[in-house]
Wavefront OBJ file of the C-alpha trace (Angstrom):
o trace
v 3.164 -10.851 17.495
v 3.495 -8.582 14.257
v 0.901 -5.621 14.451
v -2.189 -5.557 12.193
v -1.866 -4.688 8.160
v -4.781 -2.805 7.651
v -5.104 -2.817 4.067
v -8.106 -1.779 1.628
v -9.981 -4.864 -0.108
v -8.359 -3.748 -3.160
v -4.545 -3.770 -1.924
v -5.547 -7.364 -0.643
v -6.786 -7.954 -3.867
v -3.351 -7.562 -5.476
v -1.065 -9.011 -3.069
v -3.076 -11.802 -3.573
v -2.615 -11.951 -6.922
v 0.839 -11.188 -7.137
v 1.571 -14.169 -4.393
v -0.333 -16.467 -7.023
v 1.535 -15.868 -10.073
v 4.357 -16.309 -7.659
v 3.564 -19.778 -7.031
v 1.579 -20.562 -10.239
v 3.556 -18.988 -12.817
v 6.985 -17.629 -12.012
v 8.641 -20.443 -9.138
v 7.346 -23.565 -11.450
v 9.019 -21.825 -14.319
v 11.957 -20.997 -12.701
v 11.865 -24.519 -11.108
v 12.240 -25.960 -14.731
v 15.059 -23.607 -15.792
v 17.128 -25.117 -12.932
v 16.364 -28.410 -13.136
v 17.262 -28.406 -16.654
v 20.944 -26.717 -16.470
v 21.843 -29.248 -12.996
v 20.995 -32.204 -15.626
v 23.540 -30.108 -18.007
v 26.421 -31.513 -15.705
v 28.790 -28.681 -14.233
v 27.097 -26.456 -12.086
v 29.979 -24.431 -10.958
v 30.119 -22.644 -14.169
v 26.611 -22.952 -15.183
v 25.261 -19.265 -15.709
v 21.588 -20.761 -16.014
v 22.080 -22.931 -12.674
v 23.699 -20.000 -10.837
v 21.093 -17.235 -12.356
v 18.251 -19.756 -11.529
v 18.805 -20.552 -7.934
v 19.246 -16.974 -7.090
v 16.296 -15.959 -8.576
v 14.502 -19.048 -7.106
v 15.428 -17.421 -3.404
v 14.163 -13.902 -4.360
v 10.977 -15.954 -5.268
v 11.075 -17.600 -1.999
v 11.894 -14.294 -0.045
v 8.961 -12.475 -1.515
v 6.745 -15.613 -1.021
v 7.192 -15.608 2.725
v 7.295 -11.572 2.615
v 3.314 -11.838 1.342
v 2.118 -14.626 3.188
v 3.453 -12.675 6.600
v 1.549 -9.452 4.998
v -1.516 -11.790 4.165
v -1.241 -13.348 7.420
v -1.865 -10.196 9.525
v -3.709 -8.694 7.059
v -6.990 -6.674 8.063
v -9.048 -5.897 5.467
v -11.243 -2.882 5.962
v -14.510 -2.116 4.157
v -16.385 1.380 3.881
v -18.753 0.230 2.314
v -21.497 2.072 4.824
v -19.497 5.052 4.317
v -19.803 4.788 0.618
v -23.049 4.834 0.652
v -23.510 8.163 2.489
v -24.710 5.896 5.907
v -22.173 6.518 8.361
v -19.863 9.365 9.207
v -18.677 9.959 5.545
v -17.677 12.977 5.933
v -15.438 11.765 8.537
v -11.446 10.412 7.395
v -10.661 7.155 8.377
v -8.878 4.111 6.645
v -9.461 4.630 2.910
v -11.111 8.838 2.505
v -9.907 10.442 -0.197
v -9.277 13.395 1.392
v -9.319 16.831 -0.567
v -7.438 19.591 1.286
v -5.809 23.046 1.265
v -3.227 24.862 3.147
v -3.922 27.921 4.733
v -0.683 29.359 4.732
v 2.840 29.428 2.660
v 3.869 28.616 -0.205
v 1.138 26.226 -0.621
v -1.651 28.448 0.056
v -4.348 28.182 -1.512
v -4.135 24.896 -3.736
v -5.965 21.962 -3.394
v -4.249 18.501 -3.199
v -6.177 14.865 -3.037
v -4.360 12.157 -0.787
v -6.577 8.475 -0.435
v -5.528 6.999 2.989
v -4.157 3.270 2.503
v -2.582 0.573 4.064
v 1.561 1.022 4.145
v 1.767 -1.710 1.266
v -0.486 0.340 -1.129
v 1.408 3.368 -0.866
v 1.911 5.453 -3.578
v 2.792 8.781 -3.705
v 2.490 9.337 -7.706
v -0.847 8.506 -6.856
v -1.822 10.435 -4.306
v -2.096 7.246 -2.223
v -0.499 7.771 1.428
v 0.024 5.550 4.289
v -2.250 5.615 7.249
v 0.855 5.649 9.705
v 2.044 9.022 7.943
v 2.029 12.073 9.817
v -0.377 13.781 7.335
v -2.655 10.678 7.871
v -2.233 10.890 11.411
v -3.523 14.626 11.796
v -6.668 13.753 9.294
v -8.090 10.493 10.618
v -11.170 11.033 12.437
v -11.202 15.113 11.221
v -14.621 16.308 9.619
v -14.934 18.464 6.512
v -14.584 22.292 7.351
v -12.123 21.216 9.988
v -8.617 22.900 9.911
v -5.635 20.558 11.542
v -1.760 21.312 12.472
v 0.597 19.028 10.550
v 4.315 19.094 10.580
v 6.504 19.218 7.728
v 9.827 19.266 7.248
v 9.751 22.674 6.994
v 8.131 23.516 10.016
v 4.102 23.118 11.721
v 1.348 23.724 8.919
v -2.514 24.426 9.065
v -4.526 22.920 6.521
v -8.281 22.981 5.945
v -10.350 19.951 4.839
v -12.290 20.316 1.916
v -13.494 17.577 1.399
v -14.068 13.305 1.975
v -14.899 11.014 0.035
v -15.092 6.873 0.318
v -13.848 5.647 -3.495
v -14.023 2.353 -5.028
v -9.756 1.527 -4.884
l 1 2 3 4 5 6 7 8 9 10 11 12 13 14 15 16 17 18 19 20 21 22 23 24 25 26 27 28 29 30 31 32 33 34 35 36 37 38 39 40 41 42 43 44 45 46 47 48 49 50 51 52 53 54 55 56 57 58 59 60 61 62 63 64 65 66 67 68 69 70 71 72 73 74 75 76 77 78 79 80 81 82 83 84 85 86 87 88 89 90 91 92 93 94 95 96 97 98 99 100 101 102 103 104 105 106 107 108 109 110 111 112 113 114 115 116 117 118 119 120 121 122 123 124 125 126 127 128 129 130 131 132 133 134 135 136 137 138 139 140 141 142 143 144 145 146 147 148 149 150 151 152 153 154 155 156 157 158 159 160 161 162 163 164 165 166 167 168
């Protein structure tokens, strides 16, 4: 059994719209394209007919890539954490966490990371995976606490500033 793809509603959101144009949009057209150079004759030498039925199986591939993701997909909502009800000030699955380091060359300045699920991850964003180390040592830390990380360049102690629970 594949393990659980916790994801944030609105991650879900687009993989599920990406997996419909997929099917709706792209494979139909695609479908057409290839039917129409196969009734062209020659397929050997048929740059449309070769073109189409590889880009027909990336279709495919990334068809069966989302279902699987869909399939094991758990979506989690903070909603009672949004509303100031329960533990938000505590990170879990989807903070927007607002920290400092305490030491280094980073002393000093503040950087945001949101928590997401590994098929949201963005870095240009600010948006890191909730298997990451950095998400590892802040899940379930309070604001005010200060946490040991590792980097590459060695063990790090930075300071929570801040959580919050953001619309994605």
């Amino acid at each position: 059994m594949e393990e659980k793809n916790y994801i944030t509603p609105a991650g879900h959101e687009r993989i599920k719209t990406e997996l419909l144009q997929l099917l709706n949009l792209d494979r139909p057209e695609v479908v057409k394209v290839v039917h129409w150079a196969a009734s062209n004759g020659d397929r050997s030498e048929n740059g449309d007919y070769i073109y189409g039925k590889k880009r027909l199986r990336e279709i495919d591939r990334r068809i069966r890539f989302l279902n699987k993701r869909l399939e094991f997909a758990v979506v989690v909502d903070n909603s009672a954490r949004k509303s100031g009800e329960n533990d938000a000030d505590q990170v879990f699955f989807g903070a927007t966490v607002t920290y400092s380091a305490l030491a280094g060359a980073q002393s000093g300045k503040e950087t945001v990371i949101t928590i997401v699920g590994v098929d949201e991850v963005d870095l240009d964003k600010g948006h890191v995976s909730w298997v990451s180390p950095i998400a590892k040592a802040l899940i379930k830390a309070r604001i005010g606490d200060c946490v040991f990380i590792q980097t590459p360049t060695g063990p790090a102690e930075i300071e929570i500033l801040d959580v919050q629970y953001l619309q994605n």
